[in-house]
N, C-alpha and C positions, 0 to 999 in steps of 0.2 A: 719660760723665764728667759729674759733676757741678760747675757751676760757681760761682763767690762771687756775691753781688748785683752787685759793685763790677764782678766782668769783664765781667757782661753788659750791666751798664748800658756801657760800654764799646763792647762790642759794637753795644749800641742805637745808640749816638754814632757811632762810625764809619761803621756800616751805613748811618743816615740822611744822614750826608755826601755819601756815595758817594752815594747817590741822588741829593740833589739836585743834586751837580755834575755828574751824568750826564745829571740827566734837566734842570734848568734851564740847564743848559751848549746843551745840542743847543739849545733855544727862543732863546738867546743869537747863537748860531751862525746861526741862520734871520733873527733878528730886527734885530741892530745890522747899523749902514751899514757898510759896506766888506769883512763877513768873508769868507773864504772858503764859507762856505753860505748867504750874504745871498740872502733871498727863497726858501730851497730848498724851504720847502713844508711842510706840517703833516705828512706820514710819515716826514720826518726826525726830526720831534719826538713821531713817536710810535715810533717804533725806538728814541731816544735815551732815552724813560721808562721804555718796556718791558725794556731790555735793563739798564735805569738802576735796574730792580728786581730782576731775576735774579741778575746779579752779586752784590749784597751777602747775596739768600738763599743763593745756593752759598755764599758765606763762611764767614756769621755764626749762618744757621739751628742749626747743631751747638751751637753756646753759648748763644743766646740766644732763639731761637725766628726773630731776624731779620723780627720785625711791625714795626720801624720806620716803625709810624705811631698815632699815639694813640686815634685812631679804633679801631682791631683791639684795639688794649688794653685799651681803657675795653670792648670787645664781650666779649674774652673772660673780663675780670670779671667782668662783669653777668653771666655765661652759668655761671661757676663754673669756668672753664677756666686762670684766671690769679687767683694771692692777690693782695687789694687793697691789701695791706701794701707790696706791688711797683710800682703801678700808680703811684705820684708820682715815685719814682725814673727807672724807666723812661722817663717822658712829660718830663721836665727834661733825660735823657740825648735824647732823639727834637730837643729844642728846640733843644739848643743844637748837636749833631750838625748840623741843618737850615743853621742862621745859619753852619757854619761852612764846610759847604757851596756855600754861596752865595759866601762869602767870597771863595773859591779861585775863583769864578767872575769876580766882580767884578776879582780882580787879573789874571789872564788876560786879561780884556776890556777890561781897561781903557781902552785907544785907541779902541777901536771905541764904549764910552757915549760918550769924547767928542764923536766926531764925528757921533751919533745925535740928531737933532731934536724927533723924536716921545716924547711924554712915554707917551702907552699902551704902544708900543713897548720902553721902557726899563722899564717898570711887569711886564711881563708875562715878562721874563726873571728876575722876582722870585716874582711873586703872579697871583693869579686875580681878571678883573673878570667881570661879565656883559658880551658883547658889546650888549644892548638896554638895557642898566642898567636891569636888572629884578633885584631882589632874589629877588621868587617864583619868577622862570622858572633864576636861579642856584640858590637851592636844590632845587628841584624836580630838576636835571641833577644836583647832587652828590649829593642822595640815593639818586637813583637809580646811576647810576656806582658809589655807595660799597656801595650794597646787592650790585650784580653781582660787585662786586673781592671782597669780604668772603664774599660766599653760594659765591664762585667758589673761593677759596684755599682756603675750609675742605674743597670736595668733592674741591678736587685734590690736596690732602695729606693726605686722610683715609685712604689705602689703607696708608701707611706700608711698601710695597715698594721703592719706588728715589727718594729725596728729591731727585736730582739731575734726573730724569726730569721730579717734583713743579714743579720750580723755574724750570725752562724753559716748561714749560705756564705758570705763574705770569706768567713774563715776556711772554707770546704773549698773555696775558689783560689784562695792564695795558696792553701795545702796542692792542691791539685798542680796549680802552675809549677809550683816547686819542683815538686813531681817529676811534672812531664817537660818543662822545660827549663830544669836548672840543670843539668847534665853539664853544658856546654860553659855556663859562667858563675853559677854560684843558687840563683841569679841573685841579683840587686831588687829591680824594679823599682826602687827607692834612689833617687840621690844620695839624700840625709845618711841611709841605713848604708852606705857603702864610703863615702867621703870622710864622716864623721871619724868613724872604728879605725879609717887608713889613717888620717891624722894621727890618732893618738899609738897608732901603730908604730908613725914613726919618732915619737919621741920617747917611747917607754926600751928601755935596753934589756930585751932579750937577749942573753945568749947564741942563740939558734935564730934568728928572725930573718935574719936575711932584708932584700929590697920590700921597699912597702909599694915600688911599681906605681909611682903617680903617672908614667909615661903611659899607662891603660887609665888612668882612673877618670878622664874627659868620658870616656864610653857608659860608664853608670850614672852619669849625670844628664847628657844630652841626648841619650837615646832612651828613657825613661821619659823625659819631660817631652821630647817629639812625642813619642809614643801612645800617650796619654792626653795632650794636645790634639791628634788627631783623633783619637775615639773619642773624646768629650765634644769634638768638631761633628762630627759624623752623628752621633748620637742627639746632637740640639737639634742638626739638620730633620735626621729622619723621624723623630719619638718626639 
């Protein structure tokens, strides 16, 4: 079935919510004082992303392609897999889907920011820093992370036999990245899922919040979208 622009951006919108209240929910969950998962550990939060991305592809994949992430979009333009007539649309539904995300987060949590001290702590239930506050060594992690998610999603949905099959592998592959390579920045891998949460980070008045650090946040946006640009490049080339 063929859908309007308007439902899929729709689609993008919602699909990116769900994400990020799943997957910045779970880091919320580990992260503020008092919850019940305070301190549970980084495979909380990488179950909570990985499965924080499954979800909305069973959804949304059927309408929209369910890429709710700008990065994949801007890739499968460059690549000629996606009209660029789409791609602003799209990325506006990914942004503000993300912010609204978080939102739902923020009102949930809300007891727990306030009783939370730690300004990194409450920073990272939004956005991605580097743990060495190295700009290089952050993009270095998200390019590569976004190269694996991107070169990863395209091989596993490229069979086009059981999408729901697709979707789970998907979910097992972002859980994993999480994993193994969010130690260093969070990670992002997403523009949307790290720009979005910062913005609204910096207008909501925490107590405790401390800087929302836009002087790092160019590094979740442009080393995602490189990253994923060249594994969708590489990918047409070789497959």
């Amino acid at each position: 079935m063929d859908y309007s622009l308007l439902t899929r951006c729709f689609a993008e919108f919602f699909g990116t919510a769900i994400m990020v209240a799943l997957g910045n929910g779970s880091v919320a969950n580990v992260e503020l004082k008092g919850t019940k998962g305070f301190h549970g550990g980084w495979v909380l939060i990488g179950f909570g992303y990985g499965i924080g991305v499954m979800i909305p592809a069973l959804m949304f994949a059927t309408v929209s392609g369910a890429q709710i992430n700008p990065a994949f979009t801007i890739a499968l333009a460059v690549t000629g897999s996606f009209p660029w007539g789409e791609v602003v649309p799209y990325l506006v539904a990914q942004l503000l889907g993300a912010i609204f995300g978080q939102l739902m987060i923020v009102i949930a949590y809300k007891p727990y920011y306030e009783k939370t001290t730690n300004p990194e702590a409450i920073l990272g239930t939004f956005s991605t820093i580097d743990a060495v506050n190295s700009k290089f060594n952050g993009f270095v992690n998200e390019f590569i992370g976004t190269f694996l998610l991107a070169f990863g999603a395209l091989s596993i949905t490229a069979d086009k036999v059981d999408s729901r099959a697709d979707f789970i592998g998907l979910g097992f592959l972002v859980m994993c990245l999480v994993i193994s390579f969010g130690g260093p920045t969070g990670p992002a891998l997403n523009p949307a899922r790290d720009i979005g949460p910062r913005l609204l980070h910096a207008v909501l008045p925490f107590k405790y919040k401390g800087s929302s650090q836009f002087n790092y946040s160019w590094v979740p946006i442009v080393a995602p979208v490189l990253g994923a640009t060249v594994a969708a490049s590489i990918y047409k080339v070789l497959f």
